[in-house]
Structures are given as structure tokens and as C-alpha cells.
Backbone bond lengths (Angstrom), bond angles and torsions (degrees), N, CA, C in turn:
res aa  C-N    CA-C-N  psi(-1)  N-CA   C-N-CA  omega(-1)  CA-C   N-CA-C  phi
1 X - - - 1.446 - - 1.518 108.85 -
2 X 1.434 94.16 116.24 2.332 94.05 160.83 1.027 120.26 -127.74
3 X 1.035 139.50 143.28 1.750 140.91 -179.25 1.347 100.42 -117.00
4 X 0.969 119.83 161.15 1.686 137.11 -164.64 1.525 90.13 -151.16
5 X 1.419 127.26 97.99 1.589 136.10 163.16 1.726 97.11 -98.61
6 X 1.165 88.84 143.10 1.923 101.21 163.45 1.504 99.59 -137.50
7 X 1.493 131.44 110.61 1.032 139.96 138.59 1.683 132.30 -68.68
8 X 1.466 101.08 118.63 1.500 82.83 -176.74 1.883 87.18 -148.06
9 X 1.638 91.30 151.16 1.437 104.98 172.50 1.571 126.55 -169.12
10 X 0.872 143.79 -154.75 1.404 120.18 -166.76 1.771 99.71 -109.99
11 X 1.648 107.00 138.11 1.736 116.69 -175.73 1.690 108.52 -12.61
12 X 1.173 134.13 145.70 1.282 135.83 155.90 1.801 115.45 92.18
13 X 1.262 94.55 -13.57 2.018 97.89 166.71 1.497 113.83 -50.12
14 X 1.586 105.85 -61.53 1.406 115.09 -177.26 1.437 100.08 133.00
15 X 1.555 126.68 28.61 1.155 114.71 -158.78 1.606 111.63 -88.97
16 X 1.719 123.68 -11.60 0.906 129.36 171.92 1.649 114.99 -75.74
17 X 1.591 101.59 -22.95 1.731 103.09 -167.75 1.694 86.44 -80.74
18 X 1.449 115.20 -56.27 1.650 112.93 174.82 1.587 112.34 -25.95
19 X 1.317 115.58 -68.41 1.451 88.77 -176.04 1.436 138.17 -88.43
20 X 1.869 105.74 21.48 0.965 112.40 -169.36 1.681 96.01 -100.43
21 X 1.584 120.39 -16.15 0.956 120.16 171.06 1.618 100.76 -67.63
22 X 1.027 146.26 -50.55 1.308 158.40 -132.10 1.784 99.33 -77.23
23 X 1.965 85.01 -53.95 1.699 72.81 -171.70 1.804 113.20 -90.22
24 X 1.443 106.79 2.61 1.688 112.86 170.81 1.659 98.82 -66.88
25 X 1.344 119.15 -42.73 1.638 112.05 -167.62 1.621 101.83 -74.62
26 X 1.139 127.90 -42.49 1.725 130.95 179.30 1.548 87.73 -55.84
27 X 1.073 131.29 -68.89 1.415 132.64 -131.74 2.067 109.48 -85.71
28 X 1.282 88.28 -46.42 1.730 93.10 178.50 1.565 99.24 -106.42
29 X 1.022 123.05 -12.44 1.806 89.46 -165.52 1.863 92.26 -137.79
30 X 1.149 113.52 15.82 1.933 114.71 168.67 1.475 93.65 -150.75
31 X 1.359 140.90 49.11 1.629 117.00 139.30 1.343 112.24 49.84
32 X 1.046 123.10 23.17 1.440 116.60 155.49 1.507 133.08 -117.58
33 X 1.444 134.37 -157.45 1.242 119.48 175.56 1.955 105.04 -116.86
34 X 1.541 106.72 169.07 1.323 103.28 -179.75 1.327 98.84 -175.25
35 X 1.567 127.40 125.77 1.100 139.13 143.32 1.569 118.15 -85.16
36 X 1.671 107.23 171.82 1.184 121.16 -174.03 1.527 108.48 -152.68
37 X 1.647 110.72 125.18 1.819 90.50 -176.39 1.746 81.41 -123.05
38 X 0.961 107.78 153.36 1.998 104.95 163.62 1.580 95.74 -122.40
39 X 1.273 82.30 170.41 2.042 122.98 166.11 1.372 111.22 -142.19
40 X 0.935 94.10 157.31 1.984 113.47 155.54 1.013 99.25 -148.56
41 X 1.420 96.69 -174.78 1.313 127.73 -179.57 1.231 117.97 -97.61
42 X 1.748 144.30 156.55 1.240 136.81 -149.16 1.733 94.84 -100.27
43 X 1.077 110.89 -13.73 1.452 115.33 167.17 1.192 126.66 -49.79
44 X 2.258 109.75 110.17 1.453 87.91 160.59 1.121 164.26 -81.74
45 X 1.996 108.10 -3.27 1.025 120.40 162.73 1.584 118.35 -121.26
46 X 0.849 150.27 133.51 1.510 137.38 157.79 2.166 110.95 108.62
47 X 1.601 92.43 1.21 1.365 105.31 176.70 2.023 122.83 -70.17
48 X 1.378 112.36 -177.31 1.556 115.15 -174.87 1.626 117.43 -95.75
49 X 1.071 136.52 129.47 2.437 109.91 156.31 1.653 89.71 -119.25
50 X 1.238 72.46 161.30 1.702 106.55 -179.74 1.544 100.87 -137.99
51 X 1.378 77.38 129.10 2.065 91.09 174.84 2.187 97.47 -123.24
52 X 1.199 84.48 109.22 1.786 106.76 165.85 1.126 109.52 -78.71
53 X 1.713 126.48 99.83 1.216 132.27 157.31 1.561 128.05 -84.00
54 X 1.301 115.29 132.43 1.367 104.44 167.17 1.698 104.38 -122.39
55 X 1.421 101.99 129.92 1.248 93.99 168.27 1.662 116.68 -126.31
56 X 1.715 125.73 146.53 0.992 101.40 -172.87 1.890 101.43 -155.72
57 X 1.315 107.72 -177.33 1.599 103.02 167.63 1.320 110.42 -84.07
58 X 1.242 132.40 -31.75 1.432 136.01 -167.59 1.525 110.96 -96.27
59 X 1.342 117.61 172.80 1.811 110.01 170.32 1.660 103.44 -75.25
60 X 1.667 101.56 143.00 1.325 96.70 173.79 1.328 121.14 -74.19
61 X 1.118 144.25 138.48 1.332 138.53 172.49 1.307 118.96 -92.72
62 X 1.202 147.72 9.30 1.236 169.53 161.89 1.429 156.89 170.66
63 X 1.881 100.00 90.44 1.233 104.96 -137.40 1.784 114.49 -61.92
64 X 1.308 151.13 -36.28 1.169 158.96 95.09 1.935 99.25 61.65
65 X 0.795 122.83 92.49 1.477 111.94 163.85 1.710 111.72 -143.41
66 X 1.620 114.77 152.81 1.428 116.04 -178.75 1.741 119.34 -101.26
67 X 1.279 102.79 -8.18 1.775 123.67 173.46 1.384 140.43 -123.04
68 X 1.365 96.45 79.23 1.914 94.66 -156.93 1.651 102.95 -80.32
69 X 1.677 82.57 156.97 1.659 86.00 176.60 1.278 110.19 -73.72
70 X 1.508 130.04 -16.18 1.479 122.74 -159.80 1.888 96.48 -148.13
71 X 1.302 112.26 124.55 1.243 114.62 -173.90 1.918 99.29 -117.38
72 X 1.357 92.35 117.16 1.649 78.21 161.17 2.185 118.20 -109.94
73 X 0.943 86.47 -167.81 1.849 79.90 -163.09 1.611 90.37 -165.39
74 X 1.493 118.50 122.27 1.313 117.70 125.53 1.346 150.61 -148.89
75 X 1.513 102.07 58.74 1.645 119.32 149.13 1.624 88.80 -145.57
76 X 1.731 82.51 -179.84 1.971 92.47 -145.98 1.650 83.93 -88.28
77 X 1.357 128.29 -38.99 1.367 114.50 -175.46 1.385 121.43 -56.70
78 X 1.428 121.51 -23.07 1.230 121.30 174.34 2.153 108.62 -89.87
79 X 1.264 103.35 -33.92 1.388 88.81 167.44 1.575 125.64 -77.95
80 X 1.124 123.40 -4.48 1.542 152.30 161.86 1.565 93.18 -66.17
81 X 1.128 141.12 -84.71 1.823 135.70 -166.57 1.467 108.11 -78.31
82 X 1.482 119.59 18.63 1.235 107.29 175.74 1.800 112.48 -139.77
83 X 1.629 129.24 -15.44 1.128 134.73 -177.84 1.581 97.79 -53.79
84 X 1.461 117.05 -63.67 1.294 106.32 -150.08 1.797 120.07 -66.97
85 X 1.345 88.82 7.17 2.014 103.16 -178.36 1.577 101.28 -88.57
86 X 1.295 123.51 -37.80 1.712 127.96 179.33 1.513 95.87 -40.26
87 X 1.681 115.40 129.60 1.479 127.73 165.91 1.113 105.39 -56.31
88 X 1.703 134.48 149.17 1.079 134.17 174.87 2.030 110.60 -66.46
89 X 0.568 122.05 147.28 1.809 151.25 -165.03 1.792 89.59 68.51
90 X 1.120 147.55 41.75 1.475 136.39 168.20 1.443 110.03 -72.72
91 X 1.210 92.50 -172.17 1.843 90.21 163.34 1.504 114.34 -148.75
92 X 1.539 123.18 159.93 1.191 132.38 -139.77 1.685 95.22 -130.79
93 X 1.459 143.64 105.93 1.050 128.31 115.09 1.231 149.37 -95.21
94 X 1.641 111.91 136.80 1.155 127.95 -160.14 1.997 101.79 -113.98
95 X 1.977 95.60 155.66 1.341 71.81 162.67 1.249 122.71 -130.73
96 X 1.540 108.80 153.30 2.157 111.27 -127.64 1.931 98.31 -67.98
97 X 1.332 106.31 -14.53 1.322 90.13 -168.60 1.535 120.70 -102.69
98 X 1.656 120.04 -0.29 1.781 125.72 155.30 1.151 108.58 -114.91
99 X 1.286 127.93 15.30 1.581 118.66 162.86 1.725 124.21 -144.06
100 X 1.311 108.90 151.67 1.052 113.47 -140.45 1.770 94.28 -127.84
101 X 1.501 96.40 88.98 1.648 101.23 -169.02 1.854 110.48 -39.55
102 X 1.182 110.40 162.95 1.796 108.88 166.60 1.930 79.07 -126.05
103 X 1.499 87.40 175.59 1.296 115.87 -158.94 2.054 95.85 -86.37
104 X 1.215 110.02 134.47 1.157 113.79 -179.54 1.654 120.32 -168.18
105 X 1.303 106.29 63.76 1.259 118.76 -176.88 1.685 139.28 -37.33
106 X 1.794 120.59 -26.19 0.920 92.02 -176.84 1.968 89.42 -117.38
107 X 1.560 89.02 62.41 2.035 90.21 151.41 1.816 93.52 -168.33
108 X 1.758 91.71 157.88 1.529 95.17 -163.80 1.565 106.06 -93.64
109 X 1.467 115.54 145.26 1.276 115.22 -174.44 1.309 111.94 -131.87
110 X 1.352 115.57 148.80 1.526 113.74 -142.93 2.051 85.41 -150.46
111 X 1.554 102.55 124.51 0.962 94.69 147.73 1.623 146.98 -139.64
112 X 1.439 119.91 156.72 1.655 106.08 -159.37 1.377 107.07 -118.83
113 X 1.446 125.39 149.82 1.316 107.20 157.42 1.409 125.82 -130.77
114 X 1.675 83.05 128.20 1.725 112.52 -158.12 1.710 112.78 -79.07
115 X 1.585 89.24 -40.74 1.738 93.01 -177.64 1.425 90.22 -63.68
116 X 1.398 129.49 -74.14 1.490 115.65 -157.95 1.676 109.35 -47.28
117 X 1.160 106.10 -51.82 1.521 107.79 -170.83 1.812 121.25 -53.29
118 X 1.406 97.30 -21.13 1.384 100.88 164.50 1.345 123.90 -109.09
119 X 1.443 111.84 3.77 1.873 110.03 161.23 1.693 101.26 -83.53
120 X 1.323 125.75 -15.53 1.391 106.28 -155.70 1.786 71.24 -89.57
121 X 1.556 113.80 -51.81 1.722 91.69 -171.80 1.401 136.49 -59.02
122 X 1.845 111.11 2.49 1.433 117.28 145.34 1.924 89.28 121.60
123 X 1.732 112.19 0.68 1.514 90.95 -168.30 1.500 94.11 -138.22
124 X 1.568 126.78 93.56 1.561 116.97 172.71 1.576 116.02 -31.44
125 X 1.158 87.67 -59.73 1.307 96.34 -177.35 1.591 137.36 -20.11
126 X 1.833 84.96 -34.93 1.945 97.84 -152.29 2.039 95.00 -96.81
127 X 1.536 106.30 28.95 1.871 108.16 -174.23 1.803 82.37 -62.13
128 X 1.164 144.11 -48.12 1.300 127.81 -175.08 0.731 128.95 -47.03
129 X 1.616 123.73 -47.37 1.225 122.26 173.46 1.593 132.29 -65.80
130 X 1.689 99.38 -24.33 1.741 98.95 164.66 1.336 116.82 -71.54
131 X 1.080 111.42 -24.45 1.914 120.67 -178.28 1.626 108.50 -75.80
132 X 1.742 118.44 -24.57 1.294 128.60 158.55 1.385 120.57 -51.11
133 X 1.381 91.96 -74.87 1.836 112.28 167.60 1.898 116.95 -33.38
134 X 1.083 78.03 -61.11 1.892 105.81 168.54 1.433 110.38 -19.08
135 X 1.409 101.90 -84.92 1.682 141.24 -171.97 1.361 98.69 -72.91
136 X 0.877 128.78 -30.81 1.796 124.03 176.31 1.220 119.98 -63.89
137 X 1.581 113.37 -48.65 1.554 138.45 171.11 1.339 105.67 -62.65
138 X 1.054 113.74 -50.60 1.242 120.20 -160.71 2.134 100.22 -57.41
139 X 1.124 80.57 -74.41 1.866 113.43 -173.40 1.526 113.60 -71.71
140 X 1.350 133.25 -31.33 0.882 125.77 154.18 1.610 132.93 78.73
141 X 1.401 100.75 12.38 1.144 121.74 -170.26 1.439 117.83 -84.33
142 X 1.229 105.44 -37.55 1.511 116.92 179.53 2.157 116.09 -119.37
143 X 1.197 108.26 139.70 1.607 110.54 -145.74 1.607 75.73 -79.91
144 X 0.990 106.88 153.54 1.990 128.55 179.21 1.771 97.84 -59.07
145 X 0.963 128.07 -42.04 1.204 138.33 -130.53 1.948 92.27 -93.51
146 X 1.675 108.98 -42.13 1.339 115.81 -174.25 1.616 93.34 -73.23
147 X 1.266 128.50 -52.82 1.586 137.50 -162.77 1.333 91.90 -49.74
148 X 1.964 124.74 -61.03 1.471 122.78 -170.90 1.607 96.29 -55.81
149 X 1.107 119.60 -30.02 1.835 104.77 -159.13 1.506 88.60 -61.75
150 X 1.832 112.42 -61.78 1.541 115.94 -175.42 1.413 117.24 -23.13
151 X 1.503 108.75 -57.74 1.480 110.93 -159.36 1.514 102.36 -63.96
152 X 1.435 123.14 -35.42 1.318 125.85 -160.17 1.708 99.09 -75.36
153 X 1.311 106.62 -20.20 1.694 116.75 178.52 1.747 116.11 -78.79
154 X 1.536 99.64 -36.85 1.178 90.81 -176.09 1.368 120.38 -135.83
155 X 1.334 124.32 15.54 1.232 110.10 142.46 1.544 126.01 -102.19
156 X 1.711 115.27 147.07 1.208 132.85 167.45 1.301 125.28 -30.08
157 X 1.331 107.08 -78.11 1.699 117.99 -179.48 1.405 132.07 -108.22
158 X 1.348 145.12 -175.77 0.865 160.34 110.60 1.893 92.65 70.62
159 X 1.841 90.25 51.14 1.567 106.39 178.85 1.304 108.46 -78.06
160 X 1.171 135.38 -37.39 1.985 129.30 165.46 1.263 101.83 -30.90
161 X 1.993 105.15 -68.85 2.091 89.16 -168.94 1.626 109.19 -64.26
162 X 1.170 123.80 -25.86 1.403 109.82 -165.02 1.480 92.89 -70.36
163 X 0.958 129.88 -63.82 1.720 125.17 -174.89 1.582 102.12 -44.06
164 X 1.085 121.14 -33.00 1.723 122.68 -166.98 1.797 91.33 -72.79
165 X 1.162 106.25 -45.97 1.702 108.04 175.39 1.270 133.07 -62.25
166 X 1.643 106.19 -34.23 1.735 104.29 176.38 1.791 81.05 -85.52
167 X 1.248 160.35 13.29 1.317 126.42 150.50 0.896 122.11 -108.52
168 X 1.430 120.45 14.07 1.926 127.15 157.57 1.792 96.30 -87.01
169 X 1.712 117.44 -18.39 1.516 109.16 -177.03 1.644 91.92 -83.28
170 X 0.885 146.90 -23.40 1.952 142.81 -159.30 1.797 83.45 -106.65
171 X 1.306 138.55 -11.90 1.310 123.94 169.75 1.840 127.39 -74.08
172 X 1.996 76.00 -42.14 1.339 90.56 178.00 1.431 134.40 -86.41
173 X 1.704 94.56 15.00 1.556 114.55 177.45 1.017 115.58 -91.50
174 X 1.340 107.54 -49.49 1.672 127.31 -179.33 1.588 116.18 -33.64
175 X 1.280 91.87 112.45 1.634 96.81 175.91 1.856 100.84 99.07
176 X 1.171 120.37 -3.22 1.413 103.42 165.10 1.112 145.02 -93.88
177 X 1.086 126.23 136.72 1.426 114.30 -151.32 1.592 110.34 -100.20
178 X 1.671 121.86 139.73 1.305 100.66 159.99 1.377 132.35 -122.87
């Protein structure tokens, strides 16, 4: 098994800590392997990052890829320079309330909303962590239990709501089908 995630969204989401949680849970707390390459944008204010995950059972041999199986997105300019790279049957999350899917039939697109779902749980901040929660449930690759260890590893603050957030993201999975 390998997954190829590309998270990308505009500076200050958390999209670099997202996949740094991603590959802390593969790597220390599920026995598997996981790279991580990022980008941004040269912008100093108001610019994009992208964190390239690979996660897999085997060693990766080259983390670098142009077609992920799983694209996440949340603002539309970054899901705008990045839909048409998703492998055909991939899957697409977006989040439902700054982006505005286009039509693209042979990959599945799913959308959540993370900002709201993490103002009602009291922390803007923590939309990553429902999009964690999210993608975990969803995909299934990595056991809930290593991801919570991650988060408790690597984020700074106000780790109760963020954990309270990736389990409003595994709520808002429940029951979806792919």
C-alpha cells in the first residue's frame, strides 16, 4: 500500500504541520514509511504551501511525485492549480465553504467544512486537524490512535481542541462512502 496526499492551502492553515503530523503517525507510532517534500509560494503575505506526503508499507524510493492519489485544497486558487494533477479515480478534498468545486468526473470529490467546524469547536485555527480526522476516516491508512499520538507530539498549544477537532473530522466522515 502507498498513498500520495498533496495538501495545499494558503500560508497559515497549518498545512505544513498537517503533513508533518501525517508522516510522525506512519513513521513513529504505525511502522510504516513516509516522506514529506513542501513548497510555497514566494509570497510574503497572502501566498500558498504544499506538503507532499507519501505514505507507504515499503521504503519510499522517491519521494517527488506529479499525480497524487488524494488532493486536499482549501482556498479555490490553490484548488484551481492543483485539480487537474489528481490521478484519475483519486479523490479530492475541498473545503465546501472557499472553494468552489469544477466538474471533474473521473475522481471523487468530497466536500467538508473545516473552518466552520473548527470555530464552533472554539479554535480557527484547528480546520487542519478536522481535515486530519477527515482523511484518516475516510482513507484509512493510518489507525486514529497513532495520528492522536502525532498531534499530541507535535503540536504546541491548545492540543485538547485540536484533538477535539480531528474528532468532529472522523465524525464528519462517518457514513461516507467512497
Amino acid at each position: 500500500m502507498e498513498v500520495k496526499l498533496r495538501i495545499i492551502g494558503a500560508g497559515g492553515h497549518g498545512i505544513l504541520l498537517a503533513g508533518n503530523i501525517i508522516g510522525t503517525a506512519a513513521t513513529v507510532y504505525s511502522n510504516k514509511y513516509a516522506t514529506m517534500v513542501i513548497a510555497y509560494s514566494p509570497a510574503q503575505r497572502g501566498g500558498w504551501s504544499r506538503a507532499d506526503v507519501v505514505v507507504s508499507d515499503e521504503p519510499v524510493d522517491f519521494p517527488i511525485f506529479d499525480n497524487p492519489d488524494v488532493l486536499v485544497a482549501t482556498t479555490q486558487e490553490t484548488y484551481d492549480l492543483e485539480i487537474a494533477s489528481v490521478r484519475s479515480g483519486g479523490l479530492v478534498v475541498y473545503e465546501e465553504d472557499t472553494v468552489k468545486p469544477t466538474s471533474r468526473g473521473d475522481v471523487t470529490q468530497l466536500g467538508i467544512p473545516a473552518f466552520r467546524t473548527a470555530i464552533k469547536v472554539g479554535f480557527r485555527m484547528s480546520a487542519n486537524m478536522v481535515i486530519l480526522g477527515f482523511l484518516t476516516e475516510l482513507l484509512k491508512i493510518l489507525p486514529h490512535e497513532s495520528m492522536k499520538s502525532a498531534i499530541r507530539a507535535r503540536v504546541k498549544r491548545r492540543v485538547d481542541v485540536n484533538l477535539q477537532a480531528y474528532d468532529e473530522g472522523v465524525r464528519l466522515a462517518k457514513g461516507v462512502q467512497l
